[in-house]
mmCIF file of the C-alpha atoms, coordinates in Angstrom:
data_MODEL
# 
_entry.id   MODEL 
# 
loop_
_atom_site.group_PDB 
_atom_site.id 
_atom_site.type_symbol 
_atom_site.label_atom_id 
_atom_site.label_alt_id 
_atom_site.label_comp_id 
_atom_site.label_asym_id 
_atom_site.label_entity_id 
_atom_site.label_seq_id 
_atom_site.pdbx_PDB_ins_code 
_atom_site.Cartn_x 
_atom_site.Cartn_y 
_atom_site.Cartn_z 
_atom_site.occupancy 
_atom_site.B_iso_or_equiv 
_atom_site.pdbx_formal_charge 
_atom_site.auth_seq_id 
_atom_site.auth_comp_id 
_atom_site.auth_asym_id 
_atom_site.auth_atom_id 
_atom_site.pdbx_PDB_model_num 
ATOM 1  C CA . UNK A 1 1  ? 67.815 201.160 120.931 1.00 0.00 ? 1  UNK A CA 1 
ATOM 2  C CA . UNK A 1 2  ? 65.076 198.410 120.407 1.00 0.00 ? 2  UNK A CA 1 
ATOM 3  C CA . UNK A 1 3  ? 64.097 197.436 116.711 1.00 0.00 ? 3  UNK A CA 1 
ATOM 4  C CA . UNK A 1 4  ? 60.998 195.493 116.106 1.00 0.00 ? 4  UNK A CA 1 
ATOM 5  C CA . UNK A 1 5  ? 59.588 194.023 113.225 1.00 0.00 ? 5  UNK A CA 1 
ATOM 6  C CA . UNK A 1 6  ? 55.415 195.813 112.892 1.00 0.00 ? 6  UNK A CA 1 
ATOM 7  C CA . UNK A 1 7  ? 53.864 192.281 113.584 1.00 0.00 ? 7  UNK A CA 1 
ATOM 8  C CA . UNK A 1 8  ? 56.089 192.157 116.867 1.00 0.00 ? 8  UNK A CA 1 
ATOM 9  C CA . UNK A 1 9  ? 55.368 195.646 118.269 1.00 0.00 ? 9  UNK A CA 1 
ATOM 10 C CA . UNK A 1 10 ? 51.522 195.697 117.361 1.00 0.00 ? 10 UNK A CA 1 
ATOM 11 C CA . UNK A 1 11 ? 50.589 194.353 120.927 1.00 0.00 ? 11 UNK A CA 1 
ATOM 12 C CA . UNK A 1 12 ? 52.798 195.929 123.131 1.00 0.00 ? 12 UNK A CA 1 
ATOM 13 C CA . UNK A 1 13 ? 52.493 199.604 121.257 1.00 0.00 ? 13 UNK A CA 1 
ATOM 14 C CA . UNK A 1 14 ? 50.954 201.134 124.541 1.00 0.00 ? 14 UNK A CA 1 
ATOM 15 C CA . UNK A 1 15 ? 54.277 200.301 126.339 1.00 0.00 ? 15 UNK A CA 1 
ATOM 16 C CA . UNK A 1 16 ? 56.805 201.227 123.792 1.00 0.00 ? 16 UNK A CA 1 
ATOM 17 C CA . UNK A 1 17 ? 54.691 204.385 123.276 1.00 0.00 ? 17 UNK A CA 1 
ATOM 18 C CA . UNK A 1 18 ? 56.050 205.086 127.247 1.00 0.00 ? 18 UNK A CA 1 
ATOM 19 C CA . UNK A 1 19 ? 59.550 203.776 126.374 1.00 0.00 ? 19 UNK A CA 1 
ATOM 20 C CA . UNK A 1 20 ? 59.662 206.357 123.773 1.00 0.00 ? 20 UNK A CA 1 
ATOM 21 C CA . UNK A 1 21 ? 58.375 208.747 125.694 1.00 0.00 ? 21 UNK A CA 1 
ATOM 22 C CA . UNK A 1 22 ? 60.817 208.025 128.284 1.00 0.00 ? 22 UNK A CA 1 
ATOM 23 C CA . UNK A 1 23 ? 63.681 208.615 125.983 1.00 0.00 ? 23 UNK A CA 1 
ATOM 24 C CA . UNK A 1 24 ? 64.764 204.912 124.467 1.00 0.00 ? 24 UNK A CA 1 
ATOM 25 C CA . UNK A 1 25 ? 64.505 204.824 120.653 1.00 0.00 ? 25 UNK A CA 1 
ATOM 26 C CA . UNK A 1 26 ? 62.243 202.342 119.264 1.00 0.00 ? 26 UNK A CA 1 
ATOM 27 C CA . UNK A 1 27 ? 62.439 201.283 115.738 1.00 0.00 ? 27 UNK A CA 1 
ATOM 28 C CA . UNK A 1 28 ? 60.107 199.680 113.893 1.00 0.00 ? 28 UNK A CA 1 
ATOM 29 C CA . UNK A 1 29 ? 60.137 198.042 110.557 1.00 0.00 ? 29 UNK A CA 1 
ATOM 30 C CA . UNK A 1 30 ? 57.588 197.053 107.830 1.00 0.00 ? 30 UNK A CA 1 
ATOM 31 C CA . UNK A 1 31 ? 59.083 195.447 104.943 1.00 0.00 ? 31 UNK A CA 1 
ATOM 32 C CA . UNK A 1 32 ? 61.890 197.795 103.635 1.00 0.00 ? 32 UNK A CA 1 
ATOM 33 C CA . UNK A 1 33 ? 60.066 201.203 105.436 1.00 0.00 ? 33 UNK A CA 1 
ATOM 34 C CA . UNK A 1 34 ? 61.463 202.409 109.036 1.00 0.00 ? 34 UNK A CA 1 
ATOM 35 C CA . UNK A 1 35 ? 60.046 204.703 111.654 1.00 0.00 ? 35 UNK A CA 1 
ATOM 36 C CA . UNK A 1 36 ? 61.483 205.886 115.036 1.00 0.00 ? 36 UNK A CA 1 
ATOM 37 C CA . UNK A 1 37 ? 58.942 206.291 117.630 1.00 0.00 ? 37 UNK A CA 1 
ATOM 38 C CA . UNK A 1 38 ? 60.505 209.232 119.842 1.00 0.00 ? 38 UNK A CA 1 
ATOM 39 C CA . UNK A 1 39 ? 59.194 211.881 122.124 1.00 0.00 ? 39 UNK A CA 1 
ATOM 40 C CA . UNK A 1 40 ? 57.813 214.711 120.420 1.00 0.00 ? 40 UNK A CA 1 
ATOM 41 C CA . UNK A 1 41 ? 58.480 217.989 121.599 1.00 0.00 ? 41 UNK A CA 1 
ATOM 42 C CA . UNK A 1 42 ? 56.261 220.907 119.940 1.00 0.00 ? 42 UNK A CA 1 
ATOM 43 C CA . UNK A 1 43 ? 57.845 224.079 119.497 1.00 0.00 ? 43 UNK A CA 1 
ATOM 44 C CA . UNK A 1 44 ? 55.000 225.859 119.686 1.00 0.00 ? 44 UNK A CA 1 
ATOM 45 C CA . UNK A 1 45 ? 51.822 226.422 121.891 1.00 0.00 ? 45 UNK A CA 1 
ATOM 46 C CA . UNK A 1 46 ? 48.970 223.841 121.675 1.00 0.00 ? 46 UNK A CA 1 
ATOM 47 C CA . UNK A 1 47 ? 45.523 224.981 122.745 1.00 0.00 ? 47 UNK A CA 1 
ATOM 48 C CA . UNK A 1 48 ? 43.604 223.125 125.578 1.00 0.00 ? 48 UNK A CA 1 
ATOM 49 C CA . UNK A 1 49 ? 41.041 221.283 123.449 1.00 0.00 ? 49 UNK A CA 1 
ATOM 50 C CA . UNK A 1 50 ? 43.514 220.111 121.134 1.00 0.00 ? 50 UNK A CA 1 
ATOM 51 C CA . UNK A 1 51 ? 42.231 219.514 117.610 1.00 0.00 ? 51 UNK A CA 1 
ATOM 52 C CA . UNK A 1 52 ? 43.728 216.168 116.497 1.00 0.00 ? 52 UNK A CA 1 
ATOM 53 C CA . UNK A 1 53 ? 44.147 216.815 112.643 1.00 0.00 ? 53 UNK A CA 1 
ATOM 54 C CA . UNK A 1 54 ? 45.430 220.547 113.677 1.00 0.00 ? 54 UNK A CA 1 
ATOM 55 C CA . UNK A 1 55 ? 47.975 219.544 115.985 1.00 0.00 ? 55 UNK A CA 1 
ATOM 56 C CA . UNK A 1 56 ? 49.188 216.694 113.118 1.00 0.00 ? 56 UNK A CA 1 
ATOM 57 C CA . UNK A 1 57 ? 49.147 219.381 110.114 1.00 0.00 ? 57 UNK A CA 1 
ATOM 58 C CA . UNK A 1 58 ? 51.074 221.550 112.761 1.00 0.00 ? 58 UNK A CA 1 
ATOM 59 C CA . UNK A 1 59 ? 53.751 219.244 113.537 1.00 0.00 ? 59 UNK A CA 1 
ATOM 60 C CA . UNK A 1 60 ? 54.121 217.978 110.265 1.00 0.00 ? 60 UNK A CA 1 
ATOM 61 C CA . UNK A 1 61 ? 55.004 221.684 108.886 1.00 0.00 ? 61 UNK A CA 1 
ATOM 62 C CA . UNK A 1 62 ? 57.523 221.562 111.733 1.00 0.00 ? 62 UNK A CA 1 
ATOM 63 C CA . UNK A 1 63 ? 61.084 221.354 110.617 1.00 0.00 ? 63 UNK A CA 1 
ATOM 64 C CA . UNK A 1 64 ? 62.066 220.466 114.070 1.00 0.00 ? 64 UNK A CA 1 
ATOM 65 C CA . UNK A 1 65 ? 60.226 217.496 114.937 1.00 0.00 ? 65 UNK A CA 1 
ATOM 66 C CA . UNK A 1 66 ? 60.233 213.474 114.518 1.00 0.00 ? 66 UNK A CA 1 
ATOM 67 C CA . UNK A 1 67 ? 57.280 214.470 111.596 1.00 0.00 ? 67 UNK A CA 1 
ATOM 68 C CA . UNK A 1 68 ? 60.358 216.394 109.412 1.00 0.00 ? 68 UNK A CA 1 
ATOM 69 C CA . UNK A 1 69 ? 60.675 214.096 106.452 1.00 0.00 ? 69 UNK A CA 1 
ATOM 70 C CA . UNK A 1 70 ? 63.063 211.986 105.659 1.00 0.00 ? 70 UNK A CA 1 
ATOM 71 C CA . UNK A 1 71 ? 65.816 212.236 102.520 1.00 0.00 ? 71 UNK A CA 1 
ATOM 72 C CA . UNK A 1 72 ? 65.103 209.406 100.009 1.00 0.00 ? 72 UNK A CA 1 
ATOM 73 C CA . UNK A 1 73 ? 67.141 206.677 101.235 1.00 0.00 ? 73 UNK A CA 1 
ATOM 74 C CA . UNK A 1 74 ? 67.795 207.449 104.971 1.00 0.00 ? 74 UNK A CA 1 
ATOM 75 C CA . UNK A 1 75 ? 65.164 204.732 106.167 1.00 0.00 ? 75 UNK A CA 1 
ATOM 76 C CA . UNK A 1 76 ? 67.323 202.291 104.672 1.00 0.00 ? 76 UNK A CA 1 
ATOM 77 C CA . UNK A 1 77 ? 70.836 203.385 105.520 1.00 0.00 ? 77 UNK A CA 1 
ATOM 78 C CA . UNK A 1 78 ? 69.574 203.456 109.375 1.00 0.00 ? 78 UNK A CA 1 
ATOM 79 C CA . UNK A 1 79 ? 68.362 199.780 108.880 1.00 0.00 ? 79 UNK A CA 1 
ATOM 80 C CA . UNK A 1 80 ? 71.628 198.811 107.663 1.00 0.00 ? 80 UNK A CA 1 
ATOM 81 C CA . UNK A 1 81 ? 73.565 200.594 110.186 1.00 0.00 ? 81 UNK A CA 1 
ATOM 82 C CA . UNK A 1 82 ? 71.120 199.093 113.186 1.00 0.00 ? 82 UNK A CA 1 
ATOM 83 C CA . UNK A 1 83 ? 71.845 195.318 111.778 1.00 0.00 ? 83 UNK A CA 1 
ATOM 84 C CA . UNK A 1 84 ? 75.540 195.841 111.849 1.00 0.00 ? 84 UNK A CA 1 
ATOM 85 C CA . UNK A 1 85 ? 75.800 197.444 115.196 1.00 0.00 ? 85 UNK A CA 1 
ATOM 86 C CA . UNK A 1 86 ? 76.310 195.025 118.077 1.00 0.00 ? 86 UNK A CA 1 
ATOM 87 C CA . UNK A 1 87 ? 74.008 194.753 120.849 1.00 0.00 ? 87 UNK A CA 1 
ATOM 88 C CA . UNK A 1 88 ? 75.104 196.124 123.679 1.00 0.00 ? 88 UNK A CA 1 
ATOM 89 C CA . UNK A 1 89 ? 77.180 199.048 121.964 1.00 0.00 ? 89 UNK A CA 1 
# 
């Protein structure tokens, strides 16, 4: 698990984009707001020629994806559980 701050993680978003997509949870933060980049895994068929605004509407209406929303609240309870976890554990 790797949390960076938005500043931090605006350079290097190609390569934490693959570290994501090779299974390592990266966090990043903006103020008091969260997100997890993690691999997405439709559960559905996409077509070929994907339609970009589609393929977002259809993964947003997903229940089982990273683009589920959150419960009011959960961004922050992660953030306070990351800062009190160790590194290493």
């Amino acid at each position: 698990m790797a949390i960076y701050i938005i500043s931090e993680a605006k350079p290097k978003l190609g390569a934490l984009v693959k570290q994501a997509s090779a299974g390592k949870t990266i966090y990043l933060l903006n103020g008091k707001d969260m997100v997890a980049l993690v691999p997405a895994h439709p559960t559905h068929d996409l077509p070929s020629n994907l339609d970009v605004p589609a393929v977002n509407r259809r993964l947003a209406a997903s229940e089982r994806t990273p683009s589920a929303p959150w419960s009011r609240g959960d961004a922050g309870r992660l953030a306070k559980q990351a800062l009190r976890t160790k590194p290493g554990q």
